[in-house]
Each structure stands twice: as C-alpha cells, then as structure tokens.
Chimera marker file (.cmm) of the C-alpha trace (Angstrom):
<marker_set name="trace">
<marker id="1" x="122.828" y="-90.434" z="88.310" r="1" g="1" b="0" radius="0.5"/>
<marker id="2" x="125.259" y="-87.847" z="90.472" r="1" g="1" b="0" radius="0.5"/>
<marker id="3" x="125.565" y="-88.727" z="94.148" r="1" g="1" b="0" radius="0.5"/>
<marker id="4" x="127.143" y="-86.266" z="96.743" r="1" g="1" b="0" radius="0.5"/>
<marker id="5" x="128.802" y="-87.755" z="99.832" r="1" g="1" b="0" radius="0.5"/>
<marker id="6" x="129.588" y="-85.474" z="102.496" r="1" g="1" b="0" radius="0.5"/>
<marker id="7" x="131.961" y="-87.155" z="105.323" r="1" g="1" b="0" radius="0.5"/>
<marker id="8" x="131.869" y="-86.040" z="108.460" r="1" g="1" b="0" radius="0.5"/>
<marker id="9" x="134.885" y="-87.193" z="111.155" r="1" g="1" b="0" radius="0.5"/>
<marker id="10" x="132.491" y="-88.182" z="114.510" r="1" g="1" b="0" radius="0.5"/>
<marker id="11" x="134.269" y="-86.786" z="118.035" r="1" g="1" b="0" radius="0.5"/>
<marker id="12" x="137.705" y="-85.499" z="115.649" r="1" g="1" b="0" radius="0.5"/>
<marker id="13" x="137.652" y="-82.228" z="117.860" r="1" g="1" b="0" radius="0.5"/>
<marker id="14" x="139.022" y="-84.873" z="121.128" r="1" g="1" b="0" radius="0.5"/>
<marker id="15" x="141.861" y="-85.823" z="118.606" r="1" g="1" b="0" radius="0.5"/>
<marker id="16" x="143.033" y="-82.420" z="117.996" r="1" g="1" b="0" radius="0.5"/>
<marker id="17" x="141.787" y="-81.672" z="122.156" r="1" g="1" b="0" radius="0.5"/>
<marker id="18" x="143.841" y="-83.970" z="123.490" r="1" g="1" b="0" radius="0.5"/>
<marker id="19" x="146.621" y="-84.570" z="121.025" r="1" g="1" b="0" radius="0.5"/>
<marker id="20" x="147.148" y="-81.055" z="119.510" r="1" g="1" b="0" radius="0.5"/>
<marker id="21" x="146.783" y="-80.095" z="115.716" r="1" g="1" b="0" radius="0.5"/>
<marker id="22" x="149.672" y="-82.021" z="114.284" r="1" g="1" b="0" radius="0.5"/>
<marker id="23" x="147.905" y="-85.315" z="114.848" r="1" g="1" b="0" radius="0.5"/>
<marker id="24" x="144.365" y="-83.806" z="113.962" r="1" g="1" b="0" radius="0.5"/>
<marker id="25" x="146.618" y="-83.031" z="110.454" r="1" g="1" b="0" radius="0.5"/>
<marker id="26" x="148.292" y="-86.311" z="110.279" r="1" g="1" b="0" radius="0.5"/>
<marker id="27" x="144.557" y="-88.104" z="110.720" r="1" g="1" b="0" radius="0.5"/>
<marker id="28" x="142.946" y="-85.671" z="107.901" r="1" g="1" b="0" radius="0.5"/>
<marker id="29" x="145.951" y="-86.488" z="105.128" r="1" g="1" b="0" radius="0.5"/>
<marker id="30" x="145.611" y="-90.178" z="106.057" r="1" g="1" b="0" radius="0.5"/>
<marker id="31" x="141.742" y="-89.844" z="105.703" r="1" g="1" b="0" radius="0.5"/>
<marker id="32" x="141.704" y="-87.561" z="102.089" r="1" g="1" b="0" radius="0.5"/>
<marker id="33" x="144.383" y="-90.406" z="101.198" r="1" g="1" b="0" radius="0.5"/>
<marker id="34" x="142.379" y="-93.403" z="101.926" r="1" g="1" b="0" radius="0.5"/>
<marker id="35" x="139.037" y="-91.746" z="100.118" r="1" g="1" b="0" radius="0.5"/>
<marker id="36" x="141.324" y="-90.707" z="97.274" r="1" g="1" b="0" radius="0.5"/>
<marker id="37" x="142.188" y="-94.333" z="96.977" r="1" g="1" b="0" radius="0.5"/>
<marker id="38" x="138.486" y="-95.291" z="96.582" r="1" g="1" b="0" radius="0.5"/>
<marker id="39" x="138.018" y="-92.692" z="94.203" r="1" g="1" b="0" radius="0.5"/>
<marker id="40" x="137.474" y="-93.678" z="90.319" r="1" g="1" b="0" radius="0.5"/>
<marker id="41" x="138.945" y="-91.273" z="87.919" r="1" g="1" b="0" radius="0.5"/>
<marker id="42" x="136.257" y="-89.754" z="87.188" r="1" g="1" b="0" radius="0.5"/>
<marker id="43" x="135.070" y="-89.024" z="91.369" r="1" g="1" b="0" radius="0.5"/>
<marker id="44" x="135.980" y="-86.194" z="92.581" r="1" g="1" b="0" radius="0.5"/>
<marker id="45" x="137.268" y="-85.621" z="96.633" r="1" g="1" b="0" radius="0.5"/>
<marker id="46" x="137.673" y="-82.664" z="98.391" r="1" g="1" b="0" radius="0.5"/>
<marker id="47" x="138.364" y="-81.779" z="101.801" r="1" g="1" b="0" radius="0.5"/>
<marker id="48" x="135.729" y="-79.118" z="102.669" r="1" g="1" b="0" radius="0.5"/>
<marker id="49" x="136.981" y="-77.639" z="105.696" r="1" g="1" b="0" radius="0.5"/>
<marker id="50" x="137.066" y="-78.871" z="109.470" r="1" g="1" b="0" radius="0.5"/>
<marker id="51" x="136.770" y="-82.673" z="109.644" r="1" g="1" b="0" radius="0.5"/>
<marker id="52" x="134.189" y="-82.383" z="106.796" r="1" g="1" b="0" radius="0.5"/>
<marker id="53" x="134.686" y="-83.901" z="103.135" r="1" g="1" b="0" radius="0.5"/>
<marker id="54" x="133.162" y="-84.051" z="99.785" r="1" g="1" b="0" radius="0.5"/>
<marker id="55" x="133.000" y="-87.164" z="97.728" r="1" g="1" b="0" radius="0.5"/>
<marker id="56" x="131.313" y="-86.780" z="94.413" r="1" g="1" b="0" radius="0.5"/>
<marker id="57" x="130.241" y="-89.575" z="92.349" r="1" g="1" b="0" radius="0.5"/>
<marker id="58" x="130.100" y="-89.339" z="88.516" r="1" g="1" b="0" radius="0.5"/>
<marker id="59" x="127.513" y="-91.496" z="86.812" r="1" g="1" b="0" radius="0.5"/>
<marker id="60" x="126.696" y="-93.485" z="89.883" r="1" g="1" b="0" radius="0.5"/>
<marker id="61" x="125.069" y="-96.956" z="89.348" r="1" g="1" b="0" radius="0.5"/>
<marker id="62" x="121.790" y="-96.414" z="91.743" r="1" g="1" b="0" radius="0.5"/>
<marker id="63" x="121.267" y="-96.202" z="95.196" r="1" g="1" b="0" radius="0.5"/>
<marker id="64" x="122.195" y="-99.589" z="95.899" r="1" g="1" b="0" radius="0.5"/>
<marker id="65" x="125.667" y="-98.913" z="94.615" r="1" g="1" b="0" radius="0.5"/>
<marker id="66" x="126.330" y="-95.740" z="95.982" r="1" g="1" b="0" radius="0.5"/>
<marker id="67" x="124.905" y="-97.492" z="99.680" r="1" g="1" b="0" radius="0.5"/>
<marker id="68" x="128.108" y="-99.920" z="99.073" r="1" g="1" b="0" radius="0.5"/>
<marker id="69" x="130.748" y="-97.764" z="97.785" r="1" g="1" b="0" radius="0.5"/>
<marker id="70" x="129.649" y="-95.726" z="101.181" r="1" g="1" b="0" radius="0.5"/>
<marker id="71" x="129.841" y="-98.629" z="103.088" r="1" g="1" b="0" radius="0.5"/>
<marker id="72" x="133.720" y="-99.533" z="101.654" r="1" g="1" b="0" radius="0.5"/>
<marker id="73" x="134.228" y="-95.746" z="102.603" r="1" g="1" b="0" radius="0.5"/>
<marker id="74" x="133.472" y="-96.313" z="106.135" r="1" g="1" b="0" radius="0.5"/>
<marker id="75" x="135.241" y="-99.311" z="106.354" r="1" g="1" b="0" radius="0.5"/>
<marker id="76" x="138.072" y="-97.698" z="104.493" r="1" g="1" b="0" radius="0.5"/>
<marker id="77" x="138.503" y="-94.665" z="107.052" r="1" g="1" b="0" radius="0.5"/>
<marker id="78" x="137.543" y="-96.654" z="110.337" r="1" g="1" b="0" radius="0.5"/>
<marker id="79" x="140.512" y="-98.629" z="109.922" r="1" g="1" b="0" radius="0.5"/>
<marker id="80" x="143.217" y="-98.167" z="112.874" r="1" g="1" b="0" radius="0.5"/>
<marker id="81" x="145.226" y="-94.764" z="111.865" r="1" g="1" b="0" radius="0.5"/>
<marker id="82" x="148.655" y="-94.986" z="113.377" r="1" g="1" b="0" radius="0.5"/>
<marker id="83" x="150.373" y="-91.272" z="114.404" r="1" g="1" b="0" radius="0.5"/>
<marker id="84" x="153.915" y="-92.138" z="115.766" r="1" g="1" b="0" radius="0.5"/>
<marker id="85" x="152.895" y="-94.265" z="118.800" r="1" g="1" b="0" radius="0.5"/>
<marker id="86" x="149.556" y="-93.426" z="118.560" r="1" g="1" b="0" radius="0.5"/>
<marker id="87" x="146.937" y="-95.477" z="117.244" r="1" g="1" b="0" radius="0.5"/>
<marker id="88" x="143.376" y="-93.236" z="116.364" r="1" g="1" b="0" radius="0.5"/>
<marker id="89" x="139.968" y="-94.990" z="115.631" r="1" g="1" b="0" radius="0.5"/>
<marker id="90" x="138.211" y="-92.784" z="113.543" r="1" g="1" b="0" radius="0.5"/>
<marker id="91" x="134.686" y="-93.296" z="112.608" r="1" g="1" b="0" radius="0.5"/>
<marker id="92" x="132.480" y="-91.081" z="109.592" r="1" g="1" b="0" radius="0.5"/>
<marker id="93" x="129.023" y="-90.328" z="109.661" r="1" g="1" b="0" radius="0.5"/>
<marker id="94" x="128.188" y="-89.745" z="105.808" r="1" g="1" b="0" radius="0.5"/>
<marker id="95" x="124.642" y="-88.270" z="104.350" r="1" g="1" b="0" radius="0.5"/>
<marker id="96" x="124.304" y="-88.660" z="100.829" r="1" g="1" b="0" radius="0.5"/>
<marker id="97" x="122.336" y="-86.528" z="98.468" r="1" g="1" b="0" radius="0.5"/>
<marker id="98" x="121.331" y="-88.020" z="95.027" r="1" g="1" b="0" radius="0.5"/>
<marker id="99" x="121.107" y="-86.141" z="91.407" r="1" g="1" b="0" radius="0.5"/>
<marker id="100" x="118.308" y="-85.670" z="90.076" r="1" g="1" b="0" radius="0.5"/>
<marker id="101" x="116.254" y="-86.961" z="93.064" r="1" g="1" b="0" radius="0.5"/>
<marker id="102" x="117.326" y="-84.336" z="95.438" r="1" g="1" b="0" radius="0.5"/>
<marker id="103" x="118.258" y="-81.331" z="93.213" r="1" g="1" b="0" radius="0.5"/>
<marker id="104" x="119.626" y="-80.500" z="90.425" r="1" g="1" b="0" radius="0.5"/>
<marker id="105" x="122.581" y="-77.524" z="91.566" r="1" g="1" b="0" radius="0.5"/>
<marker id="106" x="125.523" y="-78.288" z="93.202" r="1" g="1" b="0" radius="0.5"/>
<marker id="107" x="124.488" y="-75.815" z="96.761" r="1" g="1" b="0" radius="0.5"/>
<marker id="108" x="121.184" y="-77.698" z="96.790" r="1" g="1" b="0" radius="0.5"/>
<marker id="109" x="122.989" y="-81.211" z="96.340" r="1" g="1" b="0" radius="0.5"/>
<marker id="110" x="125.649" y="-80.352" z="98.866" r="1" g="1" b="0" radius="0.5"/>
<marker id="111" x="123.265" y="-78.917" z="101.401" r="1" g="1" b="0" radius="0.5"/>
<marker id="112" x="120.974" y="-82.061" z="100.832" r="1" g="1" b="0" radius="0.5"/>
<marker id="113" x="124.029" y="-84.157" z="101.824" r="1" g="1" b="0" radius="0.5"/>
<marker id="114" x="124.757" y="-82.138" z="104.542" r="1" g="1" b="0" radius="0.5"/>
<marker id="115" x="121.331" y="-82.843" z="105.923" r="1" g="1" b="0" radius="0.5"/>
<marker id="116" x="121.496" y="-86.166" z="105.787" r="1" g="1" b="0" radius="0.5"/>
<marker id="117" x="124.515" y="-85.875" z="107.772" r="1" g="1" b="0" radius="0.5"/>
<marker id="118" x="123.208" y="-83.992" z="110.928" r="1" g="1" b="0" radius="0.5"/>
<marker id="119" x="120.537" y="-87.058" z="110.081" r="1" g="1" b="0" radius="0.5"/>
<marker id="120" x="122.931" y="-89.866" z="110.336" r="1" g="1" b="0" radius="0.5"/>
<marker id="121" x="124.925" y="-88.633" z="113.577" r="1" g="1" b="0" radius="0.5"/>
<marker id="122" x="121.285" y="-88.014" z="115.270" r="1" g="1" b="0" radius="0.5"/>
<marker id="123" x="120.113" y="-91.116" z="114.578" r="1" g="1" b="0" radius="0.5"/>
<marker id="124" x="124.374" y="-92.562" z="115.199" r="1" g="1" b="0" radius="0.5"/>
<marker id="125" x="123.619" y="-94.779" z="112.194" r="1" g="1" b="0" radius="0.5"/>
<marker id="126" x="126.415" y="-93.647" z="110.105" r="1" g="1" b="0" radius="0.5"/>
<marker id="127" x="125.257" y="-93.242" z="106.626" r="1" g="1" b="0" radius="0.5"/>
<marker id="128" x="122.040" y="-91.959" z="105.365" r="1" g="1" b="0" radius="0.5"/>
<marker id="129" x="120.120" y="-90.660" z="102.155" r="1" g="1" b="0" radius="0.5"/>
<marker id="130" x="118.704" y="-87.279" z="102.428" r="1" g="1" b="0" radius="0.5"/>
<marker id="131" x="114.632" y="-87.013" z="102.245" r="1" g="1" b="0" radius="0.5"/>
<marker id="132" x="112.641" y="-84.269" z="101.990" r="1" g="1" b="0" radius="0.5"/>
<marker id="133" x="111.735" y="-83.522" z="105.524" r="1" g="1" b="0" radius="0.5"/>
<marker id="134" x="115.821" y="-82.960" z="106.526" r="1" g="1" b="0" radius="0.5"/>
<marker id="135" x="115.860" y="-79.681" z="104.846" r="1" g="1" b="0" radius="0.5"/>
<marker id="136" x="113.695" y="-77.750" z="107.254" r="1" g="1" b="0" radius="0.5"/>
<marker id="137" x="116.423" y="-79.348" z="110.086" r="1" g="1" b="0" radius="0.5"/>
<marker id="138" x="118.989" y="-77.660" z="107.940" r="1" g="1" b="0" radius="0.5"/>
<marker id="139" x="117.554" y="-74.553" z="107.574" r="1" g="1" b="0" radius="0.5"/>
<marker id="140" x="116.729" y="-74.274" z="111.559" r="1" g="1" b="0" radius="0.5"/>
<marker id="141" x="120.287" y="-75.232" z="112.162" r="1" g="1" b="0" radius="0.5"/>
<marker id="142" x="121.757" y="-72.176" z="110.186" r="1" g="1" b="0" radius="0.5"/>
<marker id="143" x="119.599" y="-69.837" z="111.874" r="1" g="1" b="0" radius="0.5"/>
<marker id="144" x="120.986" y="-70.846" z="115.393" r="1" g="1" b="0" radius="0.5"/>
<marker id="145" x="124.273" y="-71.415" z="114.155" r="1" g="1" b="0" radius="0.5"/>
<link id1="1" id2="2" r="1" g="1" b="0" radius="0.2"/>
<link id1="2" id2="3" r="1" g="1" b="0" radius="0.2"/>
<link id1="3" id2="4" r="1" g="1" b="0" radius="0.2"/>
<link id1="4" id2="5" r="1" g="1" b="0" radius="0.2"/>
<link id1="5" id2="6" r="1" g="1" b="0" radius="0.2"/>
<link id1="6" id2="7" r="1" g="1" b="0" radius="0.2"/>
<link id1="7" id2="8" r="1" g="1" b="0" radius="0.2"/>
<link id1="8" id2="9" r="1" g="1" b="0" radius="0.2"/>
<link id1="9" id2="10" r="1" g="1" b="0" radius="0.2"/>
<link id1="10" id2="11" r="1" g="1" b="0" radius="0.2"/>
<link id1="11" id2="12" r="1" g="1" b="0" radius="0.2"/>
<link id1="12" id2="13" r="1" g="1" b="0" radius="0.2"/>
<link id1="13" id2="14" r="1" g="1" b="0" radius="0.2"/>
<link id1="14" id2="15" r="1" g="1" b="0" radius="0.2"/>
<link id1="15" id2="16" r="1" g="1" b="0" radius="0.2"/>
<link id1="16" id2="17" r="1" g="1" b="0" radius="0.2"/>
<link id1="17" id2="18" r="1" g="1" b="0" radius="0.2"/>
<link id1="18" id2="19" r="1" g="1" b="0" radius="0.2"/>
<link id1="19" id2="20" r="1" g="1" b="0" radius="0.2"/>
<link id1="20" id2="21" r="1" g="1" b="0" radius="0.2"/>
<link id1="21" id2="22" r="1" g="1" b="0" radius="0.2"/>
<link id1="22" id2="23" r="1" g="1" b="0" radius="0.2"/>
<link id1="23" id2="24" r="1" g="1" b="0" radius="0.2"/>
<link id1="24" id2="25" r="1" g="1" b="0" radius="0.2"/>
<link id1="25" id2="26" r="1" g="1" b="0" radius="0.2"/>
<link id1="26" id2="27" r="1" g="1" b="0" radius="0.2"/>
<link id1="27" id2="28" r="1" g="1" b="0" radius="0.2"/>
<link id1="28" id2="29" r="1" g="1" b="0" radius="0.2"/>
<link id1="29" id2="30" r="1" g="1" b="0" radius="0.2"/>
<link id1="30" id2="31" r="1" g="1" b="0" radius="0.2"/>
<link id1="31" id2="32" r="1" g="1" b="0" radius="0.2"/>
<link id1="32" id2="33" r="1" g="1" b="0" radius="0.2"/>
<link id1="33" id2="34" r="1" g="1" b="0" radius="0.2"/>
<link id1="34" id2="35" r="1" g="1" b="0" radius="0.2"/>
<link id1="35" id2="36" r="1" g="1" b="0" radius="0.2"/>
<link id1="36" id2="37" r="1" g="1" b="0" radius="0.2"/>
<link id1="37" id2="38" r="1" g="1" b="0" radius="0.2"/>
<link id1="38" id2="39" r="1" g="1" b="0" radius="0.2"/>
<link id1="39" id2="40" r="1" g="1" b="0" radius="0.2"/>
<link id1="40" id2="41" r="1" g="1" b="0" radius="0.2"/>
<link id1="41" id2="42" r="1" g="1" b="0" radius="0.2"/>
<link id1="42" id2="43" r="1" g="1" b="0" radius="0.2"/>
<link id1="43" id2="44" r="1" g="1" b="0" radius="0.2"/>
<link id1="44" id2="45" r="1" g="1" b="0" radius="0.2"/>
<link id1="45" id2="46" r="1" g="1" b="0" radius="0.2"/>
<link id1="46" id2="47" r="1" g="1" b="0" radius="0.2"/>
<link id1="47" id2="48" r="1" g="1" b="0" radius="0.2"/>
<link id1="48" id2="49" r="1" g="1" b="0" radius="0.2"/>
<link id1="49" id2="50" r="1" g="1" b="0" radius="0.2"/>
<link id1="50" id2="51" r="1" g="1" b="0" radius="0.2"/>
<link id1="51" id2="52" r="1" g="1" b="0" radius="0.2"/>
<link id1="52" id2="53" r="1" g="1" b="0" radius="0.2"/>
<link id1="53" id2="54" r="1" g="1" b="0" radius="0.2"/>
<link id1="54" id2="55" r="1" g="1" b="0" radius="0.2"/>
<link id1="55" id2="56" r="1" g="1" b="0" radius="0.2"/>
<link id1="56" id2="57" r="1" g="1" b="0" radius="0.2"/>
<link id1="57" id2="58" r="1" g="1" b="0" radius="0.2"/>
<link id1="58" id2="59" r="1" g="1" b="0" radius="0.2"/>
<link id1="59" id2="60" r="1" g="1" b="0" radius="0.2"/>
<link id1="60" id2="61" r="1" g="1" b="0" radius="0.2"/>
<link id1="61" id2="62" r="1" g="1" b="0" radius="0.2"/>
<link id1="62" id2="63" r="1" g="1" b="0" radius="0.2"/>
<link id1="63" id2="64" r="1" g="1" b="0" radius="0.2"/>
<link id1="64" id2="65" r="1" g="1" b="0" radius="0.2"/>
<link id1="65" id2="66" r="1" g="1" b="0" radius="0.2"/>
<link id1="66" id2="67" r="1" g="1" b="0" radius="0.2"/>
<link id1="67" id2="68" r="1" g="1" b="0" radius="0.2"/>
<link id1="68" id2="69" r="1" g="1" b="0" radius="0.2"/>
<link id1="69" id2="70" r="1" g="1" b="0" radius="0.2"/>
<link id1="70" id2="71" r="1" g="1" b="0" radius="0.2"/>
<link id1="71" id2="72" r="1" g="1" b="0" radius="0.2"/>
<link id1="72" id2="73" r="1" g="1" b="0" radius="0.2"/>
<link id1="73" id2="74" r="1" g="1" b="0" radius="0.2"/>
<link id1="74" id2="75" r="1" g="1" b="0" radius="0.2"/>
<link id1="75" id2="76" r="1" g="1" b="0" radius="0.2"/>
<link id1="76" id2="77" r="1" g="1" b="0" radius="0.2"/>
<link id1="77" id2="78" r="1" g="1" b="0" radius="0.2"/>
<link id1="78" id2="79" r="1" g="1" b="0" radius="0.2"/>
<link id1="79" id2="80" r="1" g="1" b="0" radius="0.2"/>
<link id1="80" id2="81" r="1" g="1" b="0" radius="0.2"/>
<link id1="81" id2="82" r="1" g="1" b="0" radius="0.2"/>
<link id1="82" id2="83" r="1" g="1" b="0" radius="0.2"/>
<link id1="83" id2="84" r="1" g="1" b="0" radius="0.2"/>
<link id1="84" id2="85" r="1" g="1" b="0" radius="0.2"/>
<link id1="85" id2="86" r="1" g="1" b="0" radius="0.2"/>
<link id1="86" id2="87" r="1" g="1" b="0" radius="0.2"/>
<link id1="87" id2="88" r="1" g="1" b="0" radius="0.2"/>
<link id1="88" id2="89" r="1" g="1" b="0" radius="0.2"/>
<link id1="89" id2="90" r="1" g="1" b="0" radius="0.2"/>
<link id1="90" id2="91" r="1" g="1" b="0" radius="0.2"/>
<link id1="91" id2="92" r="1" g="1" b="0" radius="0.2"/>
<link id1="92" id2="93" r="1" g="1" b="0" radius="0.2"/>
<link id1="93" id2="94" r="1" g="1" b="0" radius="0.2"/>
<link id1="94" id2="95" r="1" g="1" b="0" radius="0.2"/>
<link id1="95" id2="96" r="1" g="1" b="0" radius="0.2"/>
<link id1="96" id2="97" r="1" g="1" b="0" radius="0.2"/>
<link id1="97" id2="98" r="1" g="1" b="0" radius="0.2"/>
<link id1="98" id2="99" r="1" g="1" b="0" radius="0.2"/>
<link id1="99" id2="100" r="1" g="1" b="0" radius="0.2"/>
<link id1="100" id2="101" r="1" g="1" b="0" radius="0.2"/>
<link id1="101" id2="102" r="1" g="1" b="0" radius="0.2"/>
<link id1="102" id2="103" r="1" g="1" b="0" radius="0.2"/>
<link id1="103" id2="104" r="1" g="1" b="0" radius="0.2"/>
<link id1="104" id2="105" r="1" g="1" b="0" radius="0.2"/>
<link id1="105" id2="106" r="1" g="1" b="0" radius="0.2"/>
<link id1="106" id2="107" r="1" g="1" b="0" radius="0.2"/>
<link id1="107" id2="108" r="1" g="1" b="0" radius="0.2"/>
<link id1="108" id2="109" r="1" g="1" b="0" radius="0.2"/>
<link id1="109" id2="110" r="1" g="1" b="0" radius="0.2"/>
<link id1="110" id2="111" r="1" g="1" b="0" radius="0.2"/>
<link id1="111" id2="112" r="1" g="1" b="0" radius="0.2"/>
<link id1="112" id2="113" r="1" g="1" b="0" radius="0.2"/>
<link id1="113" id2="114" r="1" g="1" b="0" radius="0.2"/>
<link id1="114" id2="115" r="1" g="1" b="0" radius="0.2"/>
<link id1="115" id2="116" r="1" g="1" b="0" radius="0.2"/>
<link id1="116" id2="117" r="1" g="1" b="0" radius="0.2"/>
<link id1="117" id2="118" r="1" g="1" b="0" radius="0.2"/>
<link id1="118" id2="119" r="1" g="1" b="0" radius="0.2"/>
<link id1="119" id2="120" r="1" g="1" b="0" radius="0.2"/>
<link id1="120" id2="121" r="1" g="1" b="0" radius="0.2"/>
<link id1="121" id2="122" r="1" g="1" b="0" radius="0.2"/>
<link id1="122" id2="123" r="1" g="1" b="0" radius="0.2"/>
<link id1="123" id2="124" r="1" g="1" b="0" radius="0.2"/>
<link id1="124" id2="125" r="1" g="1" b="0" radius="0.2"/>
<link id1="125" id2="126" r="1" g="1" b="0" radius="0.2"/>
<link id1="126" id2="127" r="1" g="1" b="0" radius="0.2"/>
<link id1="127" id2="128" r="1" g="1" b="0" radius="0.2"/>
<link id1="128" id2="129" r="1" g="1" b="0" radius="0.2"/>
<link id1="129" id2="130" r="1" g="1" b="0" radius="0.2"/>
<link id1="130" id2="131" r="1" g="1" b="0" radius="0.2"/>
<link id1="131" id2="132" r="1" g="1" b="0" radius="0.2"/>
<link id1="132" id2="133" r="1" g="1" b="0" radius="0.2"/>
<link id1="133" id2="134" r="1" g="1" b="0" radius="0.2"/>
<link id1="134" id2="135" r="1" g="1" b="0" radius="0.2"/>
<link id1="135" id2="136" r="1" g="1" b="0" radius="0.2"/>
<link id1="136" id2="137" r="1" g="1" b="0" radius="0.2"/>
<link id1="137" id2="138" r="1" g="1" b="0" radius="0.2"/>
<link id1="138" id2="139" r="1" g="1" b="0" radius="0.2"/>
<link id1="139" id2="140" r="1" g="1" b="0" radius="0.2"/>
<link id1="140" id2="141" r="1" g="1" b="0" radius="0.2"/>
<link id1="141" id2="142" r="1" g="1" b="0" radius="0.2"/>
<link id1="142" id2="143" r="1" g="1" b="0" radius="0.2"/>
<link id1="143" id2="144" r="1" g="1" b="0" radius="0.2"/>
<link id1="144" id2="145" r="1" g="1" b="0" radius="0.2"/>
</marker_set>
C-alpha cells in the first residue's frame, strides 16, 4: 500500500499578515524539517507550494498505521515554533489518499488527498481519508477557483 499525505498549514496567511514573509519562511523550514524528521528513508517530503506539503508513504502498513504516523505528524508540527521572540502555534489539517483504494496515478492520488483536505478543514477535524463523494467537491472548487 502507497499513502499520499497532503499537509495543509490552517490560518498560516495571519503569520505571514501580521509578521511579514521572513517568519512565514522561518515557520515553513522548521515545518519541512520536523516532517523530514518523521520521514523513513524510503518516504518522500516535498513542499508543494504555499503552506501546502506532500508526504508520501512507501509500502505503508494499512490504514491504521498511516492514521498514526498522521497523528505523530500533527503532533510533530503543532509543537510551539519559536522565531526570535516569537513563539507560533501552528496547526495542519492533512487528507490522505490511499494506493490502490483511491487511484492508481500520482494526479489522481494527489488530488484525492487534496480532497480530503478541503474535507478535514470543513469538518476542522484535522486529518481525514478521502472517499468517493470528495471528488465532485474538488472538481466544483477548481471551477470557481
């Protein structure tokens, strides 16, 4: 089993608002470094733009597993991130999109995990697996985006 894990960064635009784009920086490299840390060897990160991030997991151990290695993710980026004086709490909302469950190519995977996503901030529950019914959200987002 694949899994794709795409991170969203919940309210990062008030970090980069209020404190400019050097601390909005300083948060993202302290964020790729923490995920890097969780990453096995054979995982791949990648920062895909924004406050958004890719975490791809290589022969994943069932849904159960990927849940907790989400769940030490979260708790992994939500601790305290200090900038100079300045102390962020930074929460992700993470959708996660399972191979072969939810697609087979890497667009449909990544989309999939995108969905879930724009699910999990909806719903402000922080993590959830894409199902079948989130793609139509995706597709009406892109058309009013």
């Amino acid at each position: 089993m694949l899994a794709v894990m795409s991170l969203d960064l919940d309210r990062f635009k008030l970090v980069n608002d209020t404190h400019g784009h050097a601390a909005g920086d300083a948060v993202l490299t302290v964020v790729a470094q923490r995920l890097m840390r969780h990453a096995r060897d054979e995982d791949t990160v990648c920062h895909n733009g924004g406050d958004e991030f890719l975490y791809l997991l290589i022969d994943a151990r069932g849904r159960e597993a990927v849940a907790r290695i989400a769940g030490l993710v979260r708790e992994a980026i939500e601790s305290p991130i200090g900038v100079g004086a300045l102390q962020f709490a930074i929460t992700p909302s993470l959708g996660i999109a399972l191979c072969p469950e939810h697609g087979t190519g890497g667009s449909t995977l990544i989309n999939h995990a995108d969905a879930a996503v724009y699910r999990a901030k909806q719903l402000r529950s922080h993590c959830e697996f894409f199902e079948p019914p989130m793609a139509s959200s995706v597709a009406s987002r892109r058309r009013t985006d």
